[in-house]
KOLVOKOL-185994 format. One line per 10 residues: number of its first residue (from 0); their letters; for each residue x, y, z of C-alpha. Coordinates in steps of 0.5 Angstrom, whole numbers, plus 500, padded with zeros to 3 digits. Layout:
<sites>
NUM> A> X:Y:Z; ...
</sites>
This chain:
<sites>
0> XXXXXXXXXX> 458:535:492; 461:533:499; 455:531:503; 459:530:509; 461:538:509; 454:540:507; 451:536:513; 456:540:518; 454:547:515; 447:546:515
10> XXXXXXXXXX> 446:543:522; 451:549:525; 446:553:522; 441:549:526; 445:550:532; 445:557:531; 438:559:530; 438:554:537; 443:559:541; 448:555:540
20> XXXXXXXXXX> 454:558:539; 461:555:542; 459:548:539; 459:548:532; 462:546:524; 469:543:527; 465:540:533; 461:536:530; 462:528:526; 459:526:520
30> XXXXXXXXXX> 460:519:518; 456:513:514; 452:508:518; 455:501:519; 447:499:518; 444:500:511; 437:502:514; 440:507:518; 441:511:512; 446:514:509
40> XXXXXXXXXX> 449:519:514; 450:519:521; 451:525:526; 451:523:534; 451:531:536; 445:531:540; 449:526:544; 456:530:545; 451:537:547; 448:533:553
50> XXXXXXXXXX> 452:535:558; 452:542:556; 445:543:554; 443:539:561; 437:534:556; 437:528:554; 439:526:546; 433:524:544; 429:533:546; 436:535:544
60> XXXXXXXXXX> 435:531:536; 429:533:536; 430:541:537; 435:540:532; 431:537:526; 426:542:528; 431:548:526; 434:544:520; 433:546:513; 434:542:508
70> XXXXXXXXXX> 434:541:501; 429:535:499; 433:532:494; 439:532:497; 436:529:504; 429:526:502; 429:523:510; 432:524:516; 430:521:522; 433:519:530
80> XXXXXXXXXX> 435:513:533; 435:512:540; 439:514:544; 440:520:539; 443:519:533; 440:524:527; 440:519:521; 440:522:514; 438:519:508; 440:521:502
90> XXXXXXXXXX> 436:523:496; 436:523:488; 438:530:487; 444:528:491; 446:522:488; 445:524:481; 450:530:483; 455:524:485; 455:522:478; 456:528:475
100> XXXXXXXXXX> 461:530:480; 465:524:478; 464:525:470; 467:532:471; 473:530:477; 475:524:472; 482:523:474; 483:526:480; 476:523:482; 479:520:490
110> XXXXXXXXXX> 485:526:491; 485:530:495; 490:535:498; 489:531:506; 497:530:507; 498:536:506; 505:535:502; 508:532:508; 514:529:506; 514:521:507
120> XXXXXXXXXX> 519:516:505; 517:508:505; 523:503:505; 521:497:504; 524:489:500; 530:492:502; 533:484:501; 540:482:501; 543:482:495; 546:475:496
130> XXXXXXXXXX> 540:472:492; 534:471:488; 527:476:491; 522:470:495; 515:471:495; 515:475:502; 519:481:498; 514:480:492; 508:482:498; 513:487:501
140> XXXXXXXXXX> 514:490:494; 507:491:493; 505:493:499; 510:499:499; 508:500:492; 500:501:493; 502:505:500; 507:510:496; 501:511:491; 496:512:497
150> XXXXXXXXXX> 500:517:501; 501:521:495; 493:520:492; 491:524:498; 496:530:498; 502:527:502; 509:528:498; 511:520:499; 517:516:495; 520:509:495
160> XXXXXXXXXX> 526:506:496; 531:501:496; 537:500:501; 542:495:499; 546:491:504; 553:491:500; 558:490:505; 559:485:511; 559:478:512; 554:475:507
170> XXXXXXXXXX> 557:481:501; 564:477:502; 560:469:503; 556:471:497; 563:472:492; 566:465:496; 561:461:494; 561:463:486; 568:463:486; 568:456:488
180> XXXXXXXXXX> 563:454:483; 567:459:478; 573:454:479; 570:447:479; 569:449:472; 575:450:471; 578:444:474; 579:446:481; 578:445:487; 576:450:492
190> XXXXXXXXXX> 572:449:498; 565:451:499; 564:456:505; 560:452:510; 555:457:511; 555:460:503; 549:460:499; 546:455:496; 541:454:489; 542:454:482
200> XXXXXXXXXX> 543:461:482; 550:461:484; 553:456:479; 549:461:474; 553:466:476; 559:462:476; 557:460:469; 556:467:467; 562:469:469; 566:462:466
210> XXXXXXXXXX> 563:465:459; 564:473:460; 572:473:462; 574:464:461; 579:463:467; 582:470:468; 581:469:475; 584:462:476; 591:466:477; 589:471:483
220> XXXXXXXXXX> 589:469:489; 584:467:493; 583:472:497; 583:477:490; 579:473:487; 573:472:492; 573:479:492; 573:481:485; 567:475:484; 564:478:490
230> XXXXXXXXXX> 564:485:486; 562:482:480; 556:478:483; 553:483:487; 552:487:481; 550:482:478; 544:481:484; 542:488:484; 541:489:477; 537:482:477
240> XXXXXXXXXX> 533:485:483; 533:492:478; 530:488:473; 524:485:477; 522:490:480; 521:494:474; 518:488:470; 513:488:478; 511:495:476; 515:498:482
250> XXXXXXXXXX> 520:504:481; 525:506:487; 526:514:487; 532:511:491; 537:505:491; 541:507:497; 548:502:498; 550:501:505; 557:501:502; 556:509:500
260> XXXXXXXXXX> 554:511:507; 560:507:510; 565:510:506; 563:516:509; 563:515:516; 556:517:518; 556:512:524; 561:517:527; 557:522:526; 552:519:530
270> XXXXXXXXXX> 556:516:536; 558:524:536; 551:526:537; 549:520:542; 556:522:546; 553:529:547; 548:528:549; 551:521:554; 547:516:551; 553:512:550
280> XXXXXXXXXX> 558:509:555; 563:503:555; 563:496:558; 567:490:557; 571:493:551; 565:495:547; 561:502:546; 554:502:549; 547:505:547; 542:508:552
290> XXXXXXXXXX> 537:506:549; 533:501:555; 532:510:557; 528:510:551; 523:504:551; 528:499:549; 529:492:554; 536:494:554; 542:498:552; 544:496:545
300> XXXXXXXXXX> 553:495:543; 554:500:537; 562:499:536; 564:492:538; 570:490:543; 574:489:536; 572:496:533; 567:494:529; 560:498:529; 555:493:529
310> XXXXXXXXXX> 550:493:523; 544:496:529; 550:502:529; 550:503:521; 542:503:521; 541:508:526; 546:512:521; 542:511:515; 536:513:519; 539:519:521
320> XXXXXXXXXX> 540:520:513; 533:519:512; 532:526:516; 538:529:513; 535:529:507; 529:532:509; 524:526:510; 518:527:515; 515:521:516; 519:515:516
330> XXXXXXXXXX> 516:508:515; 520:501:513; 516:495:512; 520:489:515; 520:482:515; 517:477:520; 523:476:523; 524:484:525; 519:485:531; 524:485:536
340> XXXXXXXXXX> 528:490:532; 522:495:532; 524:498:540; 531:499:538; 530:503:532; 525:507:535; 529:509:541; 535:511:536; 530:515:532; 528:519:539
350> XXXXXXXXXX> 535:519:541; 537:522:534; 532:528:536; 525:526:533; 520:525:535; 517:517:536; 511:517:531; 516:520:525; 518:513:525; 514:508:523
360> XXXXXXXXXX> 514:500:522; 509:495:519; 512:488:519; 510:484:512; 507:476:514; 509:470:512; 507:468:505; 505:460:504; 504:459:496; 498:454:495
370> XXXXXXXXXX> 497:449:488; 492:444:489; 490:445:496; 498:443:498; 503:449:501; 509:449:495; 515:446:499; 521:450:496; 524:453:490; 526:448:484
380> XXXXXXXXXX> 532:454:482; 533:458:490; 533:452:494; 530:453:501; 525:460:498; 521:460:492; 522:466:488; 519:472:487; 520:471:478; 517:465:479
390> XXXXXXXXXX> 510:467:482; 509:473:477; 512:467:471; 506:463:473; 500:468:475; 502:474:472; 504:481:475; 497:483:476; 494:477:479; 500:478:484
400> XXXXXXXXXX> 500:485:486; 492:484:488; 493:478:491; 499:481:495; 495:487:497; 488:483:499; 490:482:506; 491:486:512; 499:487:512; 499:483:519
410> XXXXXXXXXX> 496:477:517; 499:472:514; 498:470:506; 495:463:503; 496:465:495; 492:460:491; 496:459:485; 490:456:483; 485:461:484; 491:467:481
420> XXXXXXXXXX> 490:464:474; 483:462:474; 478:466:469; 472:465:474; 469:469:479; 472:465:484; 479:469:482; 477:477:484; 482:480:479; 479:477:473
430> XXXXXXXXXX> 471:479:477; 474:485:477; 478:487:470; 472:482:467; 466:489:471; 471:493:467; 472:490:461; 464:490:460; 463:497:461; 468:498:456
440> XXXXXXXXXX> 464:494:451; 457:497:453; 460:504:451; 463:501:444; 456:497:443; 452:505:444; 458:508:439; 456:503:434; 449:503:434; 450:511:433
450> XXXXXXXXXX> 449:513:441; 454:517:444; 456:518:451; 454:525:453; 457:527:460; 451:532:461; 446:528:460; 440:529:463; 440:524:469; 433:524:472
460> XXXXXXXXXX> 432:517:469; 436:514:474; 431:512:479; 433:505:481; 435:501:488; 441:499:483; 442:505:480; 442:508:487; 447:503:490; 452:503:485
470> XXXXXXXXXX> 452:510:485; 452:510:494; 458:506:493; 463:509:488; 461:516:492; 464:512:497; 471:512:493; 475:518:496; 474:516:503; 476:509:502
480> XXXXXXXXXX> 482:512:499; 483:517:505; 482:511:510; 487:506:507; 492:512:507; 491:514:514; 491:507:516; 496:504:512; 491:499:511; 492:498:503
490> XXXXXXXXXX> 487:492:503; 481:496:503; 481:498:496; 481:491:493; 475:490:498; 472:496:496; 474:495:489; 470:488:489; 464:491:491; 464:496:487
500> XXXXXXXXXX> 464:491:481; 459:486:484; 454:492:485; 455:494:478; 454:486:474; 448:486:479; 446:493:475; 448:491:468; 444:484:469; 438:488:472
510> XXXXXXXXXX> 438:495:468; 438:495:460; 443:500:459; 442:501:451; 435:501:450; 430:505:446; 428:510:451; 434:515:448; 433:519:454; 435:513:459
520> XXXXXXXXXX> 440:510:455; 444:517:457; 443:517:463; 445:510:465; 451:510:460; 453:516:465; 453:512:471; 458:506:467; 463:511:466; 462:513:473
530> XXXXXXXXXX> 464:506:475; 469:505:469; 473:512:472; 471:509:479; 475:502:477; 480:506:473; 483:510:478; 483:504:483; 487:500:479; 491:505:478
540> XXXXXXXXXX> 493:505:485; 494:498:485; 498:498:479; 494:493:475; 492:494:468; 485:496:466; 483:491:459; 478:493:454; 476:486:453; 477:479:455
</sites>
C-alpha cells in the first residue's frame, strides 16, 4: 500500500472534522524524515496552517492528532516535534503488507505512470567517428543508458540516440591519415597530414584495407583515394563504435548521421525560420544569430564570409529535427569541454520556438583510471585516450557500467581498476551480486529440504528490528527510482542498491531463515524474495547481471 497517500487521506479527514476545508489532500506533503528516530513519515502541516489558523504549530498539531483516526497496525505511534512537525511511526501490519505488495508487484514493483508518456529523447556518446570510445564515452554511455531506463520506469516515453558526426574537416583528416599508412605498405611515400590522427588503430585499418582489396587504390588520385578511404573508415569506426555499444549493453533507437541531415538542407530551414522572426543579420561578410537577446554572451556566425554554415548552424538544424519528430523533452550529455556550448543551444532551441526547459544539458566529468593508486597515463593502441574496449576487457561490462554511474554526473571519476576486479566487499558490485547470489541460495537450499516459497504465507512472524529495516528499505524503492528520474541523478540507485544489500547480509547473519519453526521459515523466505525482486529490478536498471551463484 502507498503509505504516503493514506497518511494524506486520513489527515484531510482530520481537517474536516476540524472545519477545515480550503486546505486539504493536494496541500498537504508527506515525506520520510532524514533522522530515523524521527519515525518513518513526516508531515509539517501544522506549520504550513498557522497563518490561516492564527495559532501556533505546535496547538494546530495537537488538534489534529486529536481528530485523526488511525489503523494501529498500520501507525503504532505518532508523535510531534517542535516547532510542529507530525511525526508517524509506522507498524507491523504496515510492513508486512510491504512485502506482500512487493511479492505481488514482482516486476513491475518501482513503475510507475508519473511521466505521464511524455516523449524524452536522450542524446548522449555522440563520439566523432574518427577513433576508438575512450573512457569519458564509456560513463556517457552508461550514464544515458541508466537515465533512458529511469525515465521510462516511471512512466516517461523516453529513447536513446547516437549522432554521427560524418562530415567536415575531421571525416576528411580521418581518410588522409589511413591513406598514408595505406600506401607506406605499399612502398609509397605519402605525407602524413600534420594534424591527422595518430595510434594503432589507423595503421590497422590501413592494414585491413591493404588485405581486403591489395593495392587497388594506389592507381587513384590522391584526392579519389583519400576519399574513398575516408568512406571506407568511416564505416569501418561506427560499425566498430556499433559493436561496443551493444557488447556495453546499450541499444540506440537511432544512429542519426549529420551527412543525412546536410543532404537535406535542414539548415536552410532554420536560417528561414530565424530570418522571419529577424534573429539573423549580416556583418563582415558573414551571416549573424541574435542570439545574445536570448541569454547567450553574444551573437553567434551561422554561415561564414565563404559560405559555409558553421557546425553550431547544422546543430541548431539537428535540434529543430528532434522536435520535428515530436520529442518533448530534449537532453544531451556532453562532454567536459561543452560548458560554454550550453547558452548558445539553449538560445537556438528558444529561438526555434520552444520552450528553454524542453532542452536540457548534463556535462559528463573527466574519467581519471587508477591501477595500483597511480593514474593510467595513456593507451597502449589509441595513444593520447584510453579505450573504452579496454576498461570493459579488463574489469568487465558490469563492473563498468556500476562504476560509471556510481557518482553524480557533475563529479569528476577516480575508477580504481583494482577495486573494479576484486572479489571483496570493498568492490560494491561483487557486494551486491554476491546479496543477490546468496538469496538465490537460500531459496534453493529451502527447495532441497522440501520448503517451498509460498508468497501468501502467513507473515505475522517477522517481527524483528532487521526484519523491519530491510523491509523499511526495499518499500523505499520506487521513490528512489522517482527521485533519480526527476533529478536526473542515476547514482542514487547504486547507493540505495548498496544499503539494501548491507541491510539484507546483516539479516541473514542475524535471522536464521530456514529453521524448524516452519511458520517463521515461510515468512522469512517472503522477505528474501522481496529483497531478491527489489535487487532484480534495480540491476535491471542499471543493466548489470543478476548471478544465481558466485
Amino acid at each position: 500500500m502507498n503509505i504516503e497517500l493514506y497518511l494524506k487521506e486520513k489527515i484531510t479527514q482530520s481537517l474536516q472534522r476540524l472545519g477545515i476545508e480550503s486546505f486539504g489532500y493536494d496541500d498537504i506533503k508527506i515525506e520520510r524524515p532524514k533522522i530515523e528516530a524521527h519515525g518513518d513519515q513526516s508531515t509539517n502541516v501544522a506549520m504550513l496552517l498557522t497563518r490561516l489558523l492564527k495559532k501556533s504549530p505546535q496547538r494546530i498539531a495537537e488538534e489534529i492528532l486529536e481528530h485523526l483516526e488511525l489503523d494501529s497496525s498500520l501507525v503504532s505511534r505518532v508523535e510531534i516535534a517542535v516547532p510542529g512537525f507530525i511525526n508517524f511511526h509506522l507498524g507491523w501490519g504496515y510492513y508486512r503488507q510491504v512485502v506482500r505488495d512487493i511479492l505481488l508487484e514482482d516486476k513491475k514493483f518501482g513503475r510507475s505512470d508519473w511521466g505521464g508518456g511524455v516523449r524524452y529523447q536522450i542524446e548522449f556518446v555522440s563520439a566523432n567517428p574518427t577513433g576508438p570510445l575512450n573512457v569519458v564515452s564509456a560513463r556517457a554511455a552508461a550514464v544515458g543508458d541508466v537515465l533512458v531506463n529511469l525515465l521510462n520506469v516511471v512512466g516517461f516515453d523516453a529513447s536513446r540516440e547516437f549522432y554521427i558526426n560524418d562530415a567536415g574537416r575531421q571525416i576528411r583528416l580521418l581518410g588522409q591519415s589511413v591513406s598514408s599508412r595505406y600506401m607506406s605498405m605499399f612502398g609509397f611515400d605519402e605525407s602524413f597530414p600534420e594534424e591527422g590522427y595518430h595510434g594503432d588503430y589507423i595503421s590497422e585499418i590501413a592494414g585491413d584495407i591493404a588485405r581486403r582489396d591489395g593495392d587497388v587504390y594506389t592507381n587513384m588520385s590522391a584526392e579519389e583515394r583519400q576519399e574513398t578511404l575516408s568512406r571506407i573508415s568511416l564505416d569501418r569506426m561506427v560499425q566498430l563504435h556499433q559493436q561496443i555499444m551493444s557488447e556495453y549493453g546499450v541499444h540506440f533507437d537511432n544512429w542519426f548521421r549529420e551527412s543525412e541531415l546536410r543532404k537535406s538542407n535542414a539548415q536552410e530551414d532554420v536560417l528561414a525560420l530565424f530570418r522571419s522572426k529577424d534573429l539573423v543579420y549580416e556583418q563582415d561578410g558573414a551571416l549573424w544569430f541574435r542570439c545574445s537577446q536570448l541569454g547567450d554572451e553574444k551573437d553567434r556566425v551561422l554561415v561564414t564570409s565563404e559560405g559555409e554554415p558553421t557546425y553550431f548552424l547544422v546543430d541548431i538544424a539537428y535540434h529543430k529535427n528532434k522536435f520535428d519528430r515530436g520529442f518533448e523533452k530534449l537532453i544531451d550529455l556532453w562532454g567536459p569541454d561543452h560548458h560554454g556550448y550550453v547558452p548558445r543551444m539553449k538560445a537556438a532551441v528558444v529561438a526555434l520556438g520552444h520552450p528553454e526547459e524542453s532542452f536540457y544539458v548534463e556535462i559528463i566529468q573527466q574519467v581519471n583510471l587508477l591501477r595500483g593508486g597511480e593514474v593510467v597515463k595513456m593507451s597502449k593502441r589509441a595513444g593520447q585516450i584510453i579505450e573504452m574496449r579496454e576498461v570493459i576487457d579488463e574489469v568487465g561490462v558490469d563492473a563498468a557500467r556500476f562504476f560509471f554511474i556510481n557518482r553524480k554526473i557533475s563529479s569528476h571519476l577516480d575508477f580504481d581498476i583494482d577495486v573494479a576486479k576484486s572479489q571483496t566487499e570493498e568492490n560494491p558490485v561483487y557486494y551486491l551480486q554476491y546479496a543477490y547470489a546468496r538469496i538465490c541460495n537460500i531459496l534453493k537450499y529451502a527447495r532441497e529440504n522440501g520448503i517451498d516459497l509460498d508468497e501468501k504465507a502467513d507473515l505475522s512472524p517477522l517481527s524483528r528490528d532487521e526484519e523491519r529495516n530491510l523491509i523499511h528499505e526495499l518499500n523505499a524503492f520506487p521513490d528512489i527510482i522517482t527521485q533519480a528520474a526527476r533529478g536526473l541523478d542515476p547514482h542514487l540507485l547504486p547507493i540505495y542498491l548498496k544499503n539494501v544489500a548491507a541491510l539484507f547480509h546483516h539479516f541473514y547473519h542475524e535471522c536464521r531463515v530456514v529453521s524448524d519453526d516452519k511458520a517463521l521459515t515461510l515468512a522469512r523466505l517472503c522477505l528474501v524474495r522481496a529483497t531478491q525482486i527489489v535487487l532484480a529490478n534495480g540491476f535491471a536498471i542499471i543493466g548489470i547481471s543478476a548471478p544465481e551463484s558466485m
